[in-house]
C-alpha positions as CSV (number, residue, x, y, z in Angstrom):
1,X,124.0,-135.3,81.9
2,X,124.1,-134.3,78.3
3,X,122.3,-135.7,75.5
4,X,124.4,-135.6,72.0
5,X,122.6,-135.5,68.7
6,X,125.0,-135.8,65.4
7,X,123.3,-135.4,62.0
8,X,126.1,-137.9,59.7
9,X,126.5,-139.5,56.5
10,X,125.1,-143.0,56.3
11,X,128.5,-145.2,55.6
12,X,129.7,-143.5,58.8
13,X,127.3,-145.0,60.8
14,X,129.8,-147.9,61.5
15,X,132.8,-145.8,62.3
16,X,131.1,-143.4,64.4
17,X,129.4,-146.6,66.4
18,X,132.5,-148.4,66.8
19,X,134.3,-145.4,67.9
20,X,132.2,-144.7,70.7
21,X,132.0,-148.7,71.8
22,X,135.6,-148.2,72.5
23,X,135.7,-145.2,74.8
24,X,132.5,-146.9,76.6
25,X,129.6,-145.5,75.9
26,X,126.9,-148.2,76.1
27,X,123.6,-147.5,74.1
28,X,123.4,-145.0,71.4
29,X,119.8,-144.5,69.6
30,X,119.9,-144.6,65.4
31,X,117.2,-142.9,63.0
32,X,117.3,-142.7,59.7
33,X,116.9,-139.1,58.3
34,X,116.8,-137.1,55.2
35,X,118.0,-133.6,55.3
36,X,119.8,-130.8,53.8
37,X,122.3,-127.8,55.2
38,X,124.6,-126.3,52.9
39,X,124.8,-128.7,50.2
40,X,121.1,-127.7,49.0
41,X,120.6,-131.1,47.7
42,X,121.6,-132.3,44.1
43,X,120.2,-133.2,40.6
44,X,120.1,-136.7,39.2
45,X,119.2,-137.8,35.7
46,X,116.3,-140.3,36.1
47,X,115.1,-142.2,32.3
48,X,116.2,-139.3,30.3
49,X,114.9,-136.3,32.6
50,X,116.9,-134.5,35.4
51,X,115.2,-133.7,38.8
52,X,116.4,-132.0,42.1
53,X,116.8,-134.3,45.1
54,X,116.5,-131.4,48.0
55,X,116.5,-134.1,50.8
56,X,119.9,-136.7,51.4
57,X,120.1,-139.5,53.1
58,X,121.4,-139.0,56.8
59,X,121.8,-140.7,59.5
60,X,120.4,-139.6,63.1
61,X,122.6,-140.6,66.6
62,X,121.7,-139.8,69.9
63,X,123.8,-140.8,72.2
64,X,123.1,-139.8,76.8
65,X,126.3,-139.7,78.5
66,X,127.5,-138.1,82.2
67,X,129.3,-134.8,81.8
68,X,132.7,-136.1,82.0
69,X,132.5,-137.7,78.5
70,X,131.4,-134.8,76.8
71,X,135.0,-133.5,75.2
72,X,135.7,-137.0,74.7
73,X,132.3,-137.8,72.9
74,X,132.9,-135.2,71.0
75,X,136.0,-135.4,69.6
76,X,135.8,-139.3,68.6
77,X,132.4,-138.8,67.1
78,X,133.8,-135.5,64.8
79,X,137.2,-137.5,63.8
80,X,134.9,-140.6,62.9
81,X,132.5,-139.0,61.2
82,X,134.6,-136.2,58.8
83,X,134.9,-137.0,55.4
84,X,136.4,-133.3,54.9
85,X,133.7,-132.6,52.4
86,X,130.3,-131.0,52.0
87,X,127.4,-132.6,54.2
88,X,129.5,-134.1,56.7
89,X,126.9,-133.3,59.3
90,X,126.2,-131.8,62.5
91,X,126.5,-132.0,66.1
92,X,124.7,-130.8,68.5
93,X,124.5,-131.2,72.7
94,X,121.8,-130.6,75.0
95,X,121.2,-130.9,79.0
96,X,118.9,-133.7,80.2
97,X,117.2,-132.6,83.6
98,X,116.1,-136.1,84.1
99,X,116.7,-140.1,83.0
100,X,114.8,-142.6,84.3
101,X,115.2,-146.3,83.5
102,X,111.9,-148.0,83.2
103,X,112.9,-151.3,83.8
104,X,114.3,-150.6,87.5
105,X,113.0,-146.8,87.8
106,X,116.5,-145.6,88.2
107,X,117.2,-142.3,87.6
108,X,119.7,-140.0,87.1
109,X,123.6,-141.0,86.0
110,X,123.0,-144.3,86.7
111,X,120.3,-144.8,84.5
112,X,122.3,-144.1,81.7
């Protein structure tokens, strides 16, 4: 079982969600974040005086799937999220040893 974190921009929350309802992943968990990678932030001009804004907006999805839907995963949530600009986001996948369902104390794949 794998556990996928992507790190995206906001107004591809949508996309991203809809593009994994349709290659059947069920659940998917959504923080909102505020972050920086390369991008290093950005000034504004606030009432006449211009500040640094280190931390963006981002949006946090974490999404446990079997195995098998890894490459899949991956690709739909990469082609959904890419705006082919700076701060696009990240992806990252980890191994879960264990799921357990509270509800029914399943565990395991099928507790996905």
């Amino acid at each position: 079982m794998k556990m996928i974190t992507a790190i995206i921009k906001p107004f591809k929350l949508d996309d991203v969600r809809s593009a994994l309802s349709e290659i059947g992943v069920a659940g998917m968990t959504v923080t909102e974040a505020k972050g920086f990678g390369r991008q290093k932030g950005h000034t504004e001009l606030y009432r006449g005086a211009e500040y640094k804004v280190d931390f963006l907006p981002k949006v946090k999805i974490e999404v446990a799937i079997n195995d098998d839907q890894l490459d899949q995963c991956l690709d739909v949530i990469q082609s959904a999220a890419n705006t082919n600009k700076v701060g696009d986001g990240k992806v990252f996948v980890t191994t879960l040893d264990e799921v357990i369902r509270i509800r029914t104390q399943e565990t395991g794949t099928s507790a996905i």
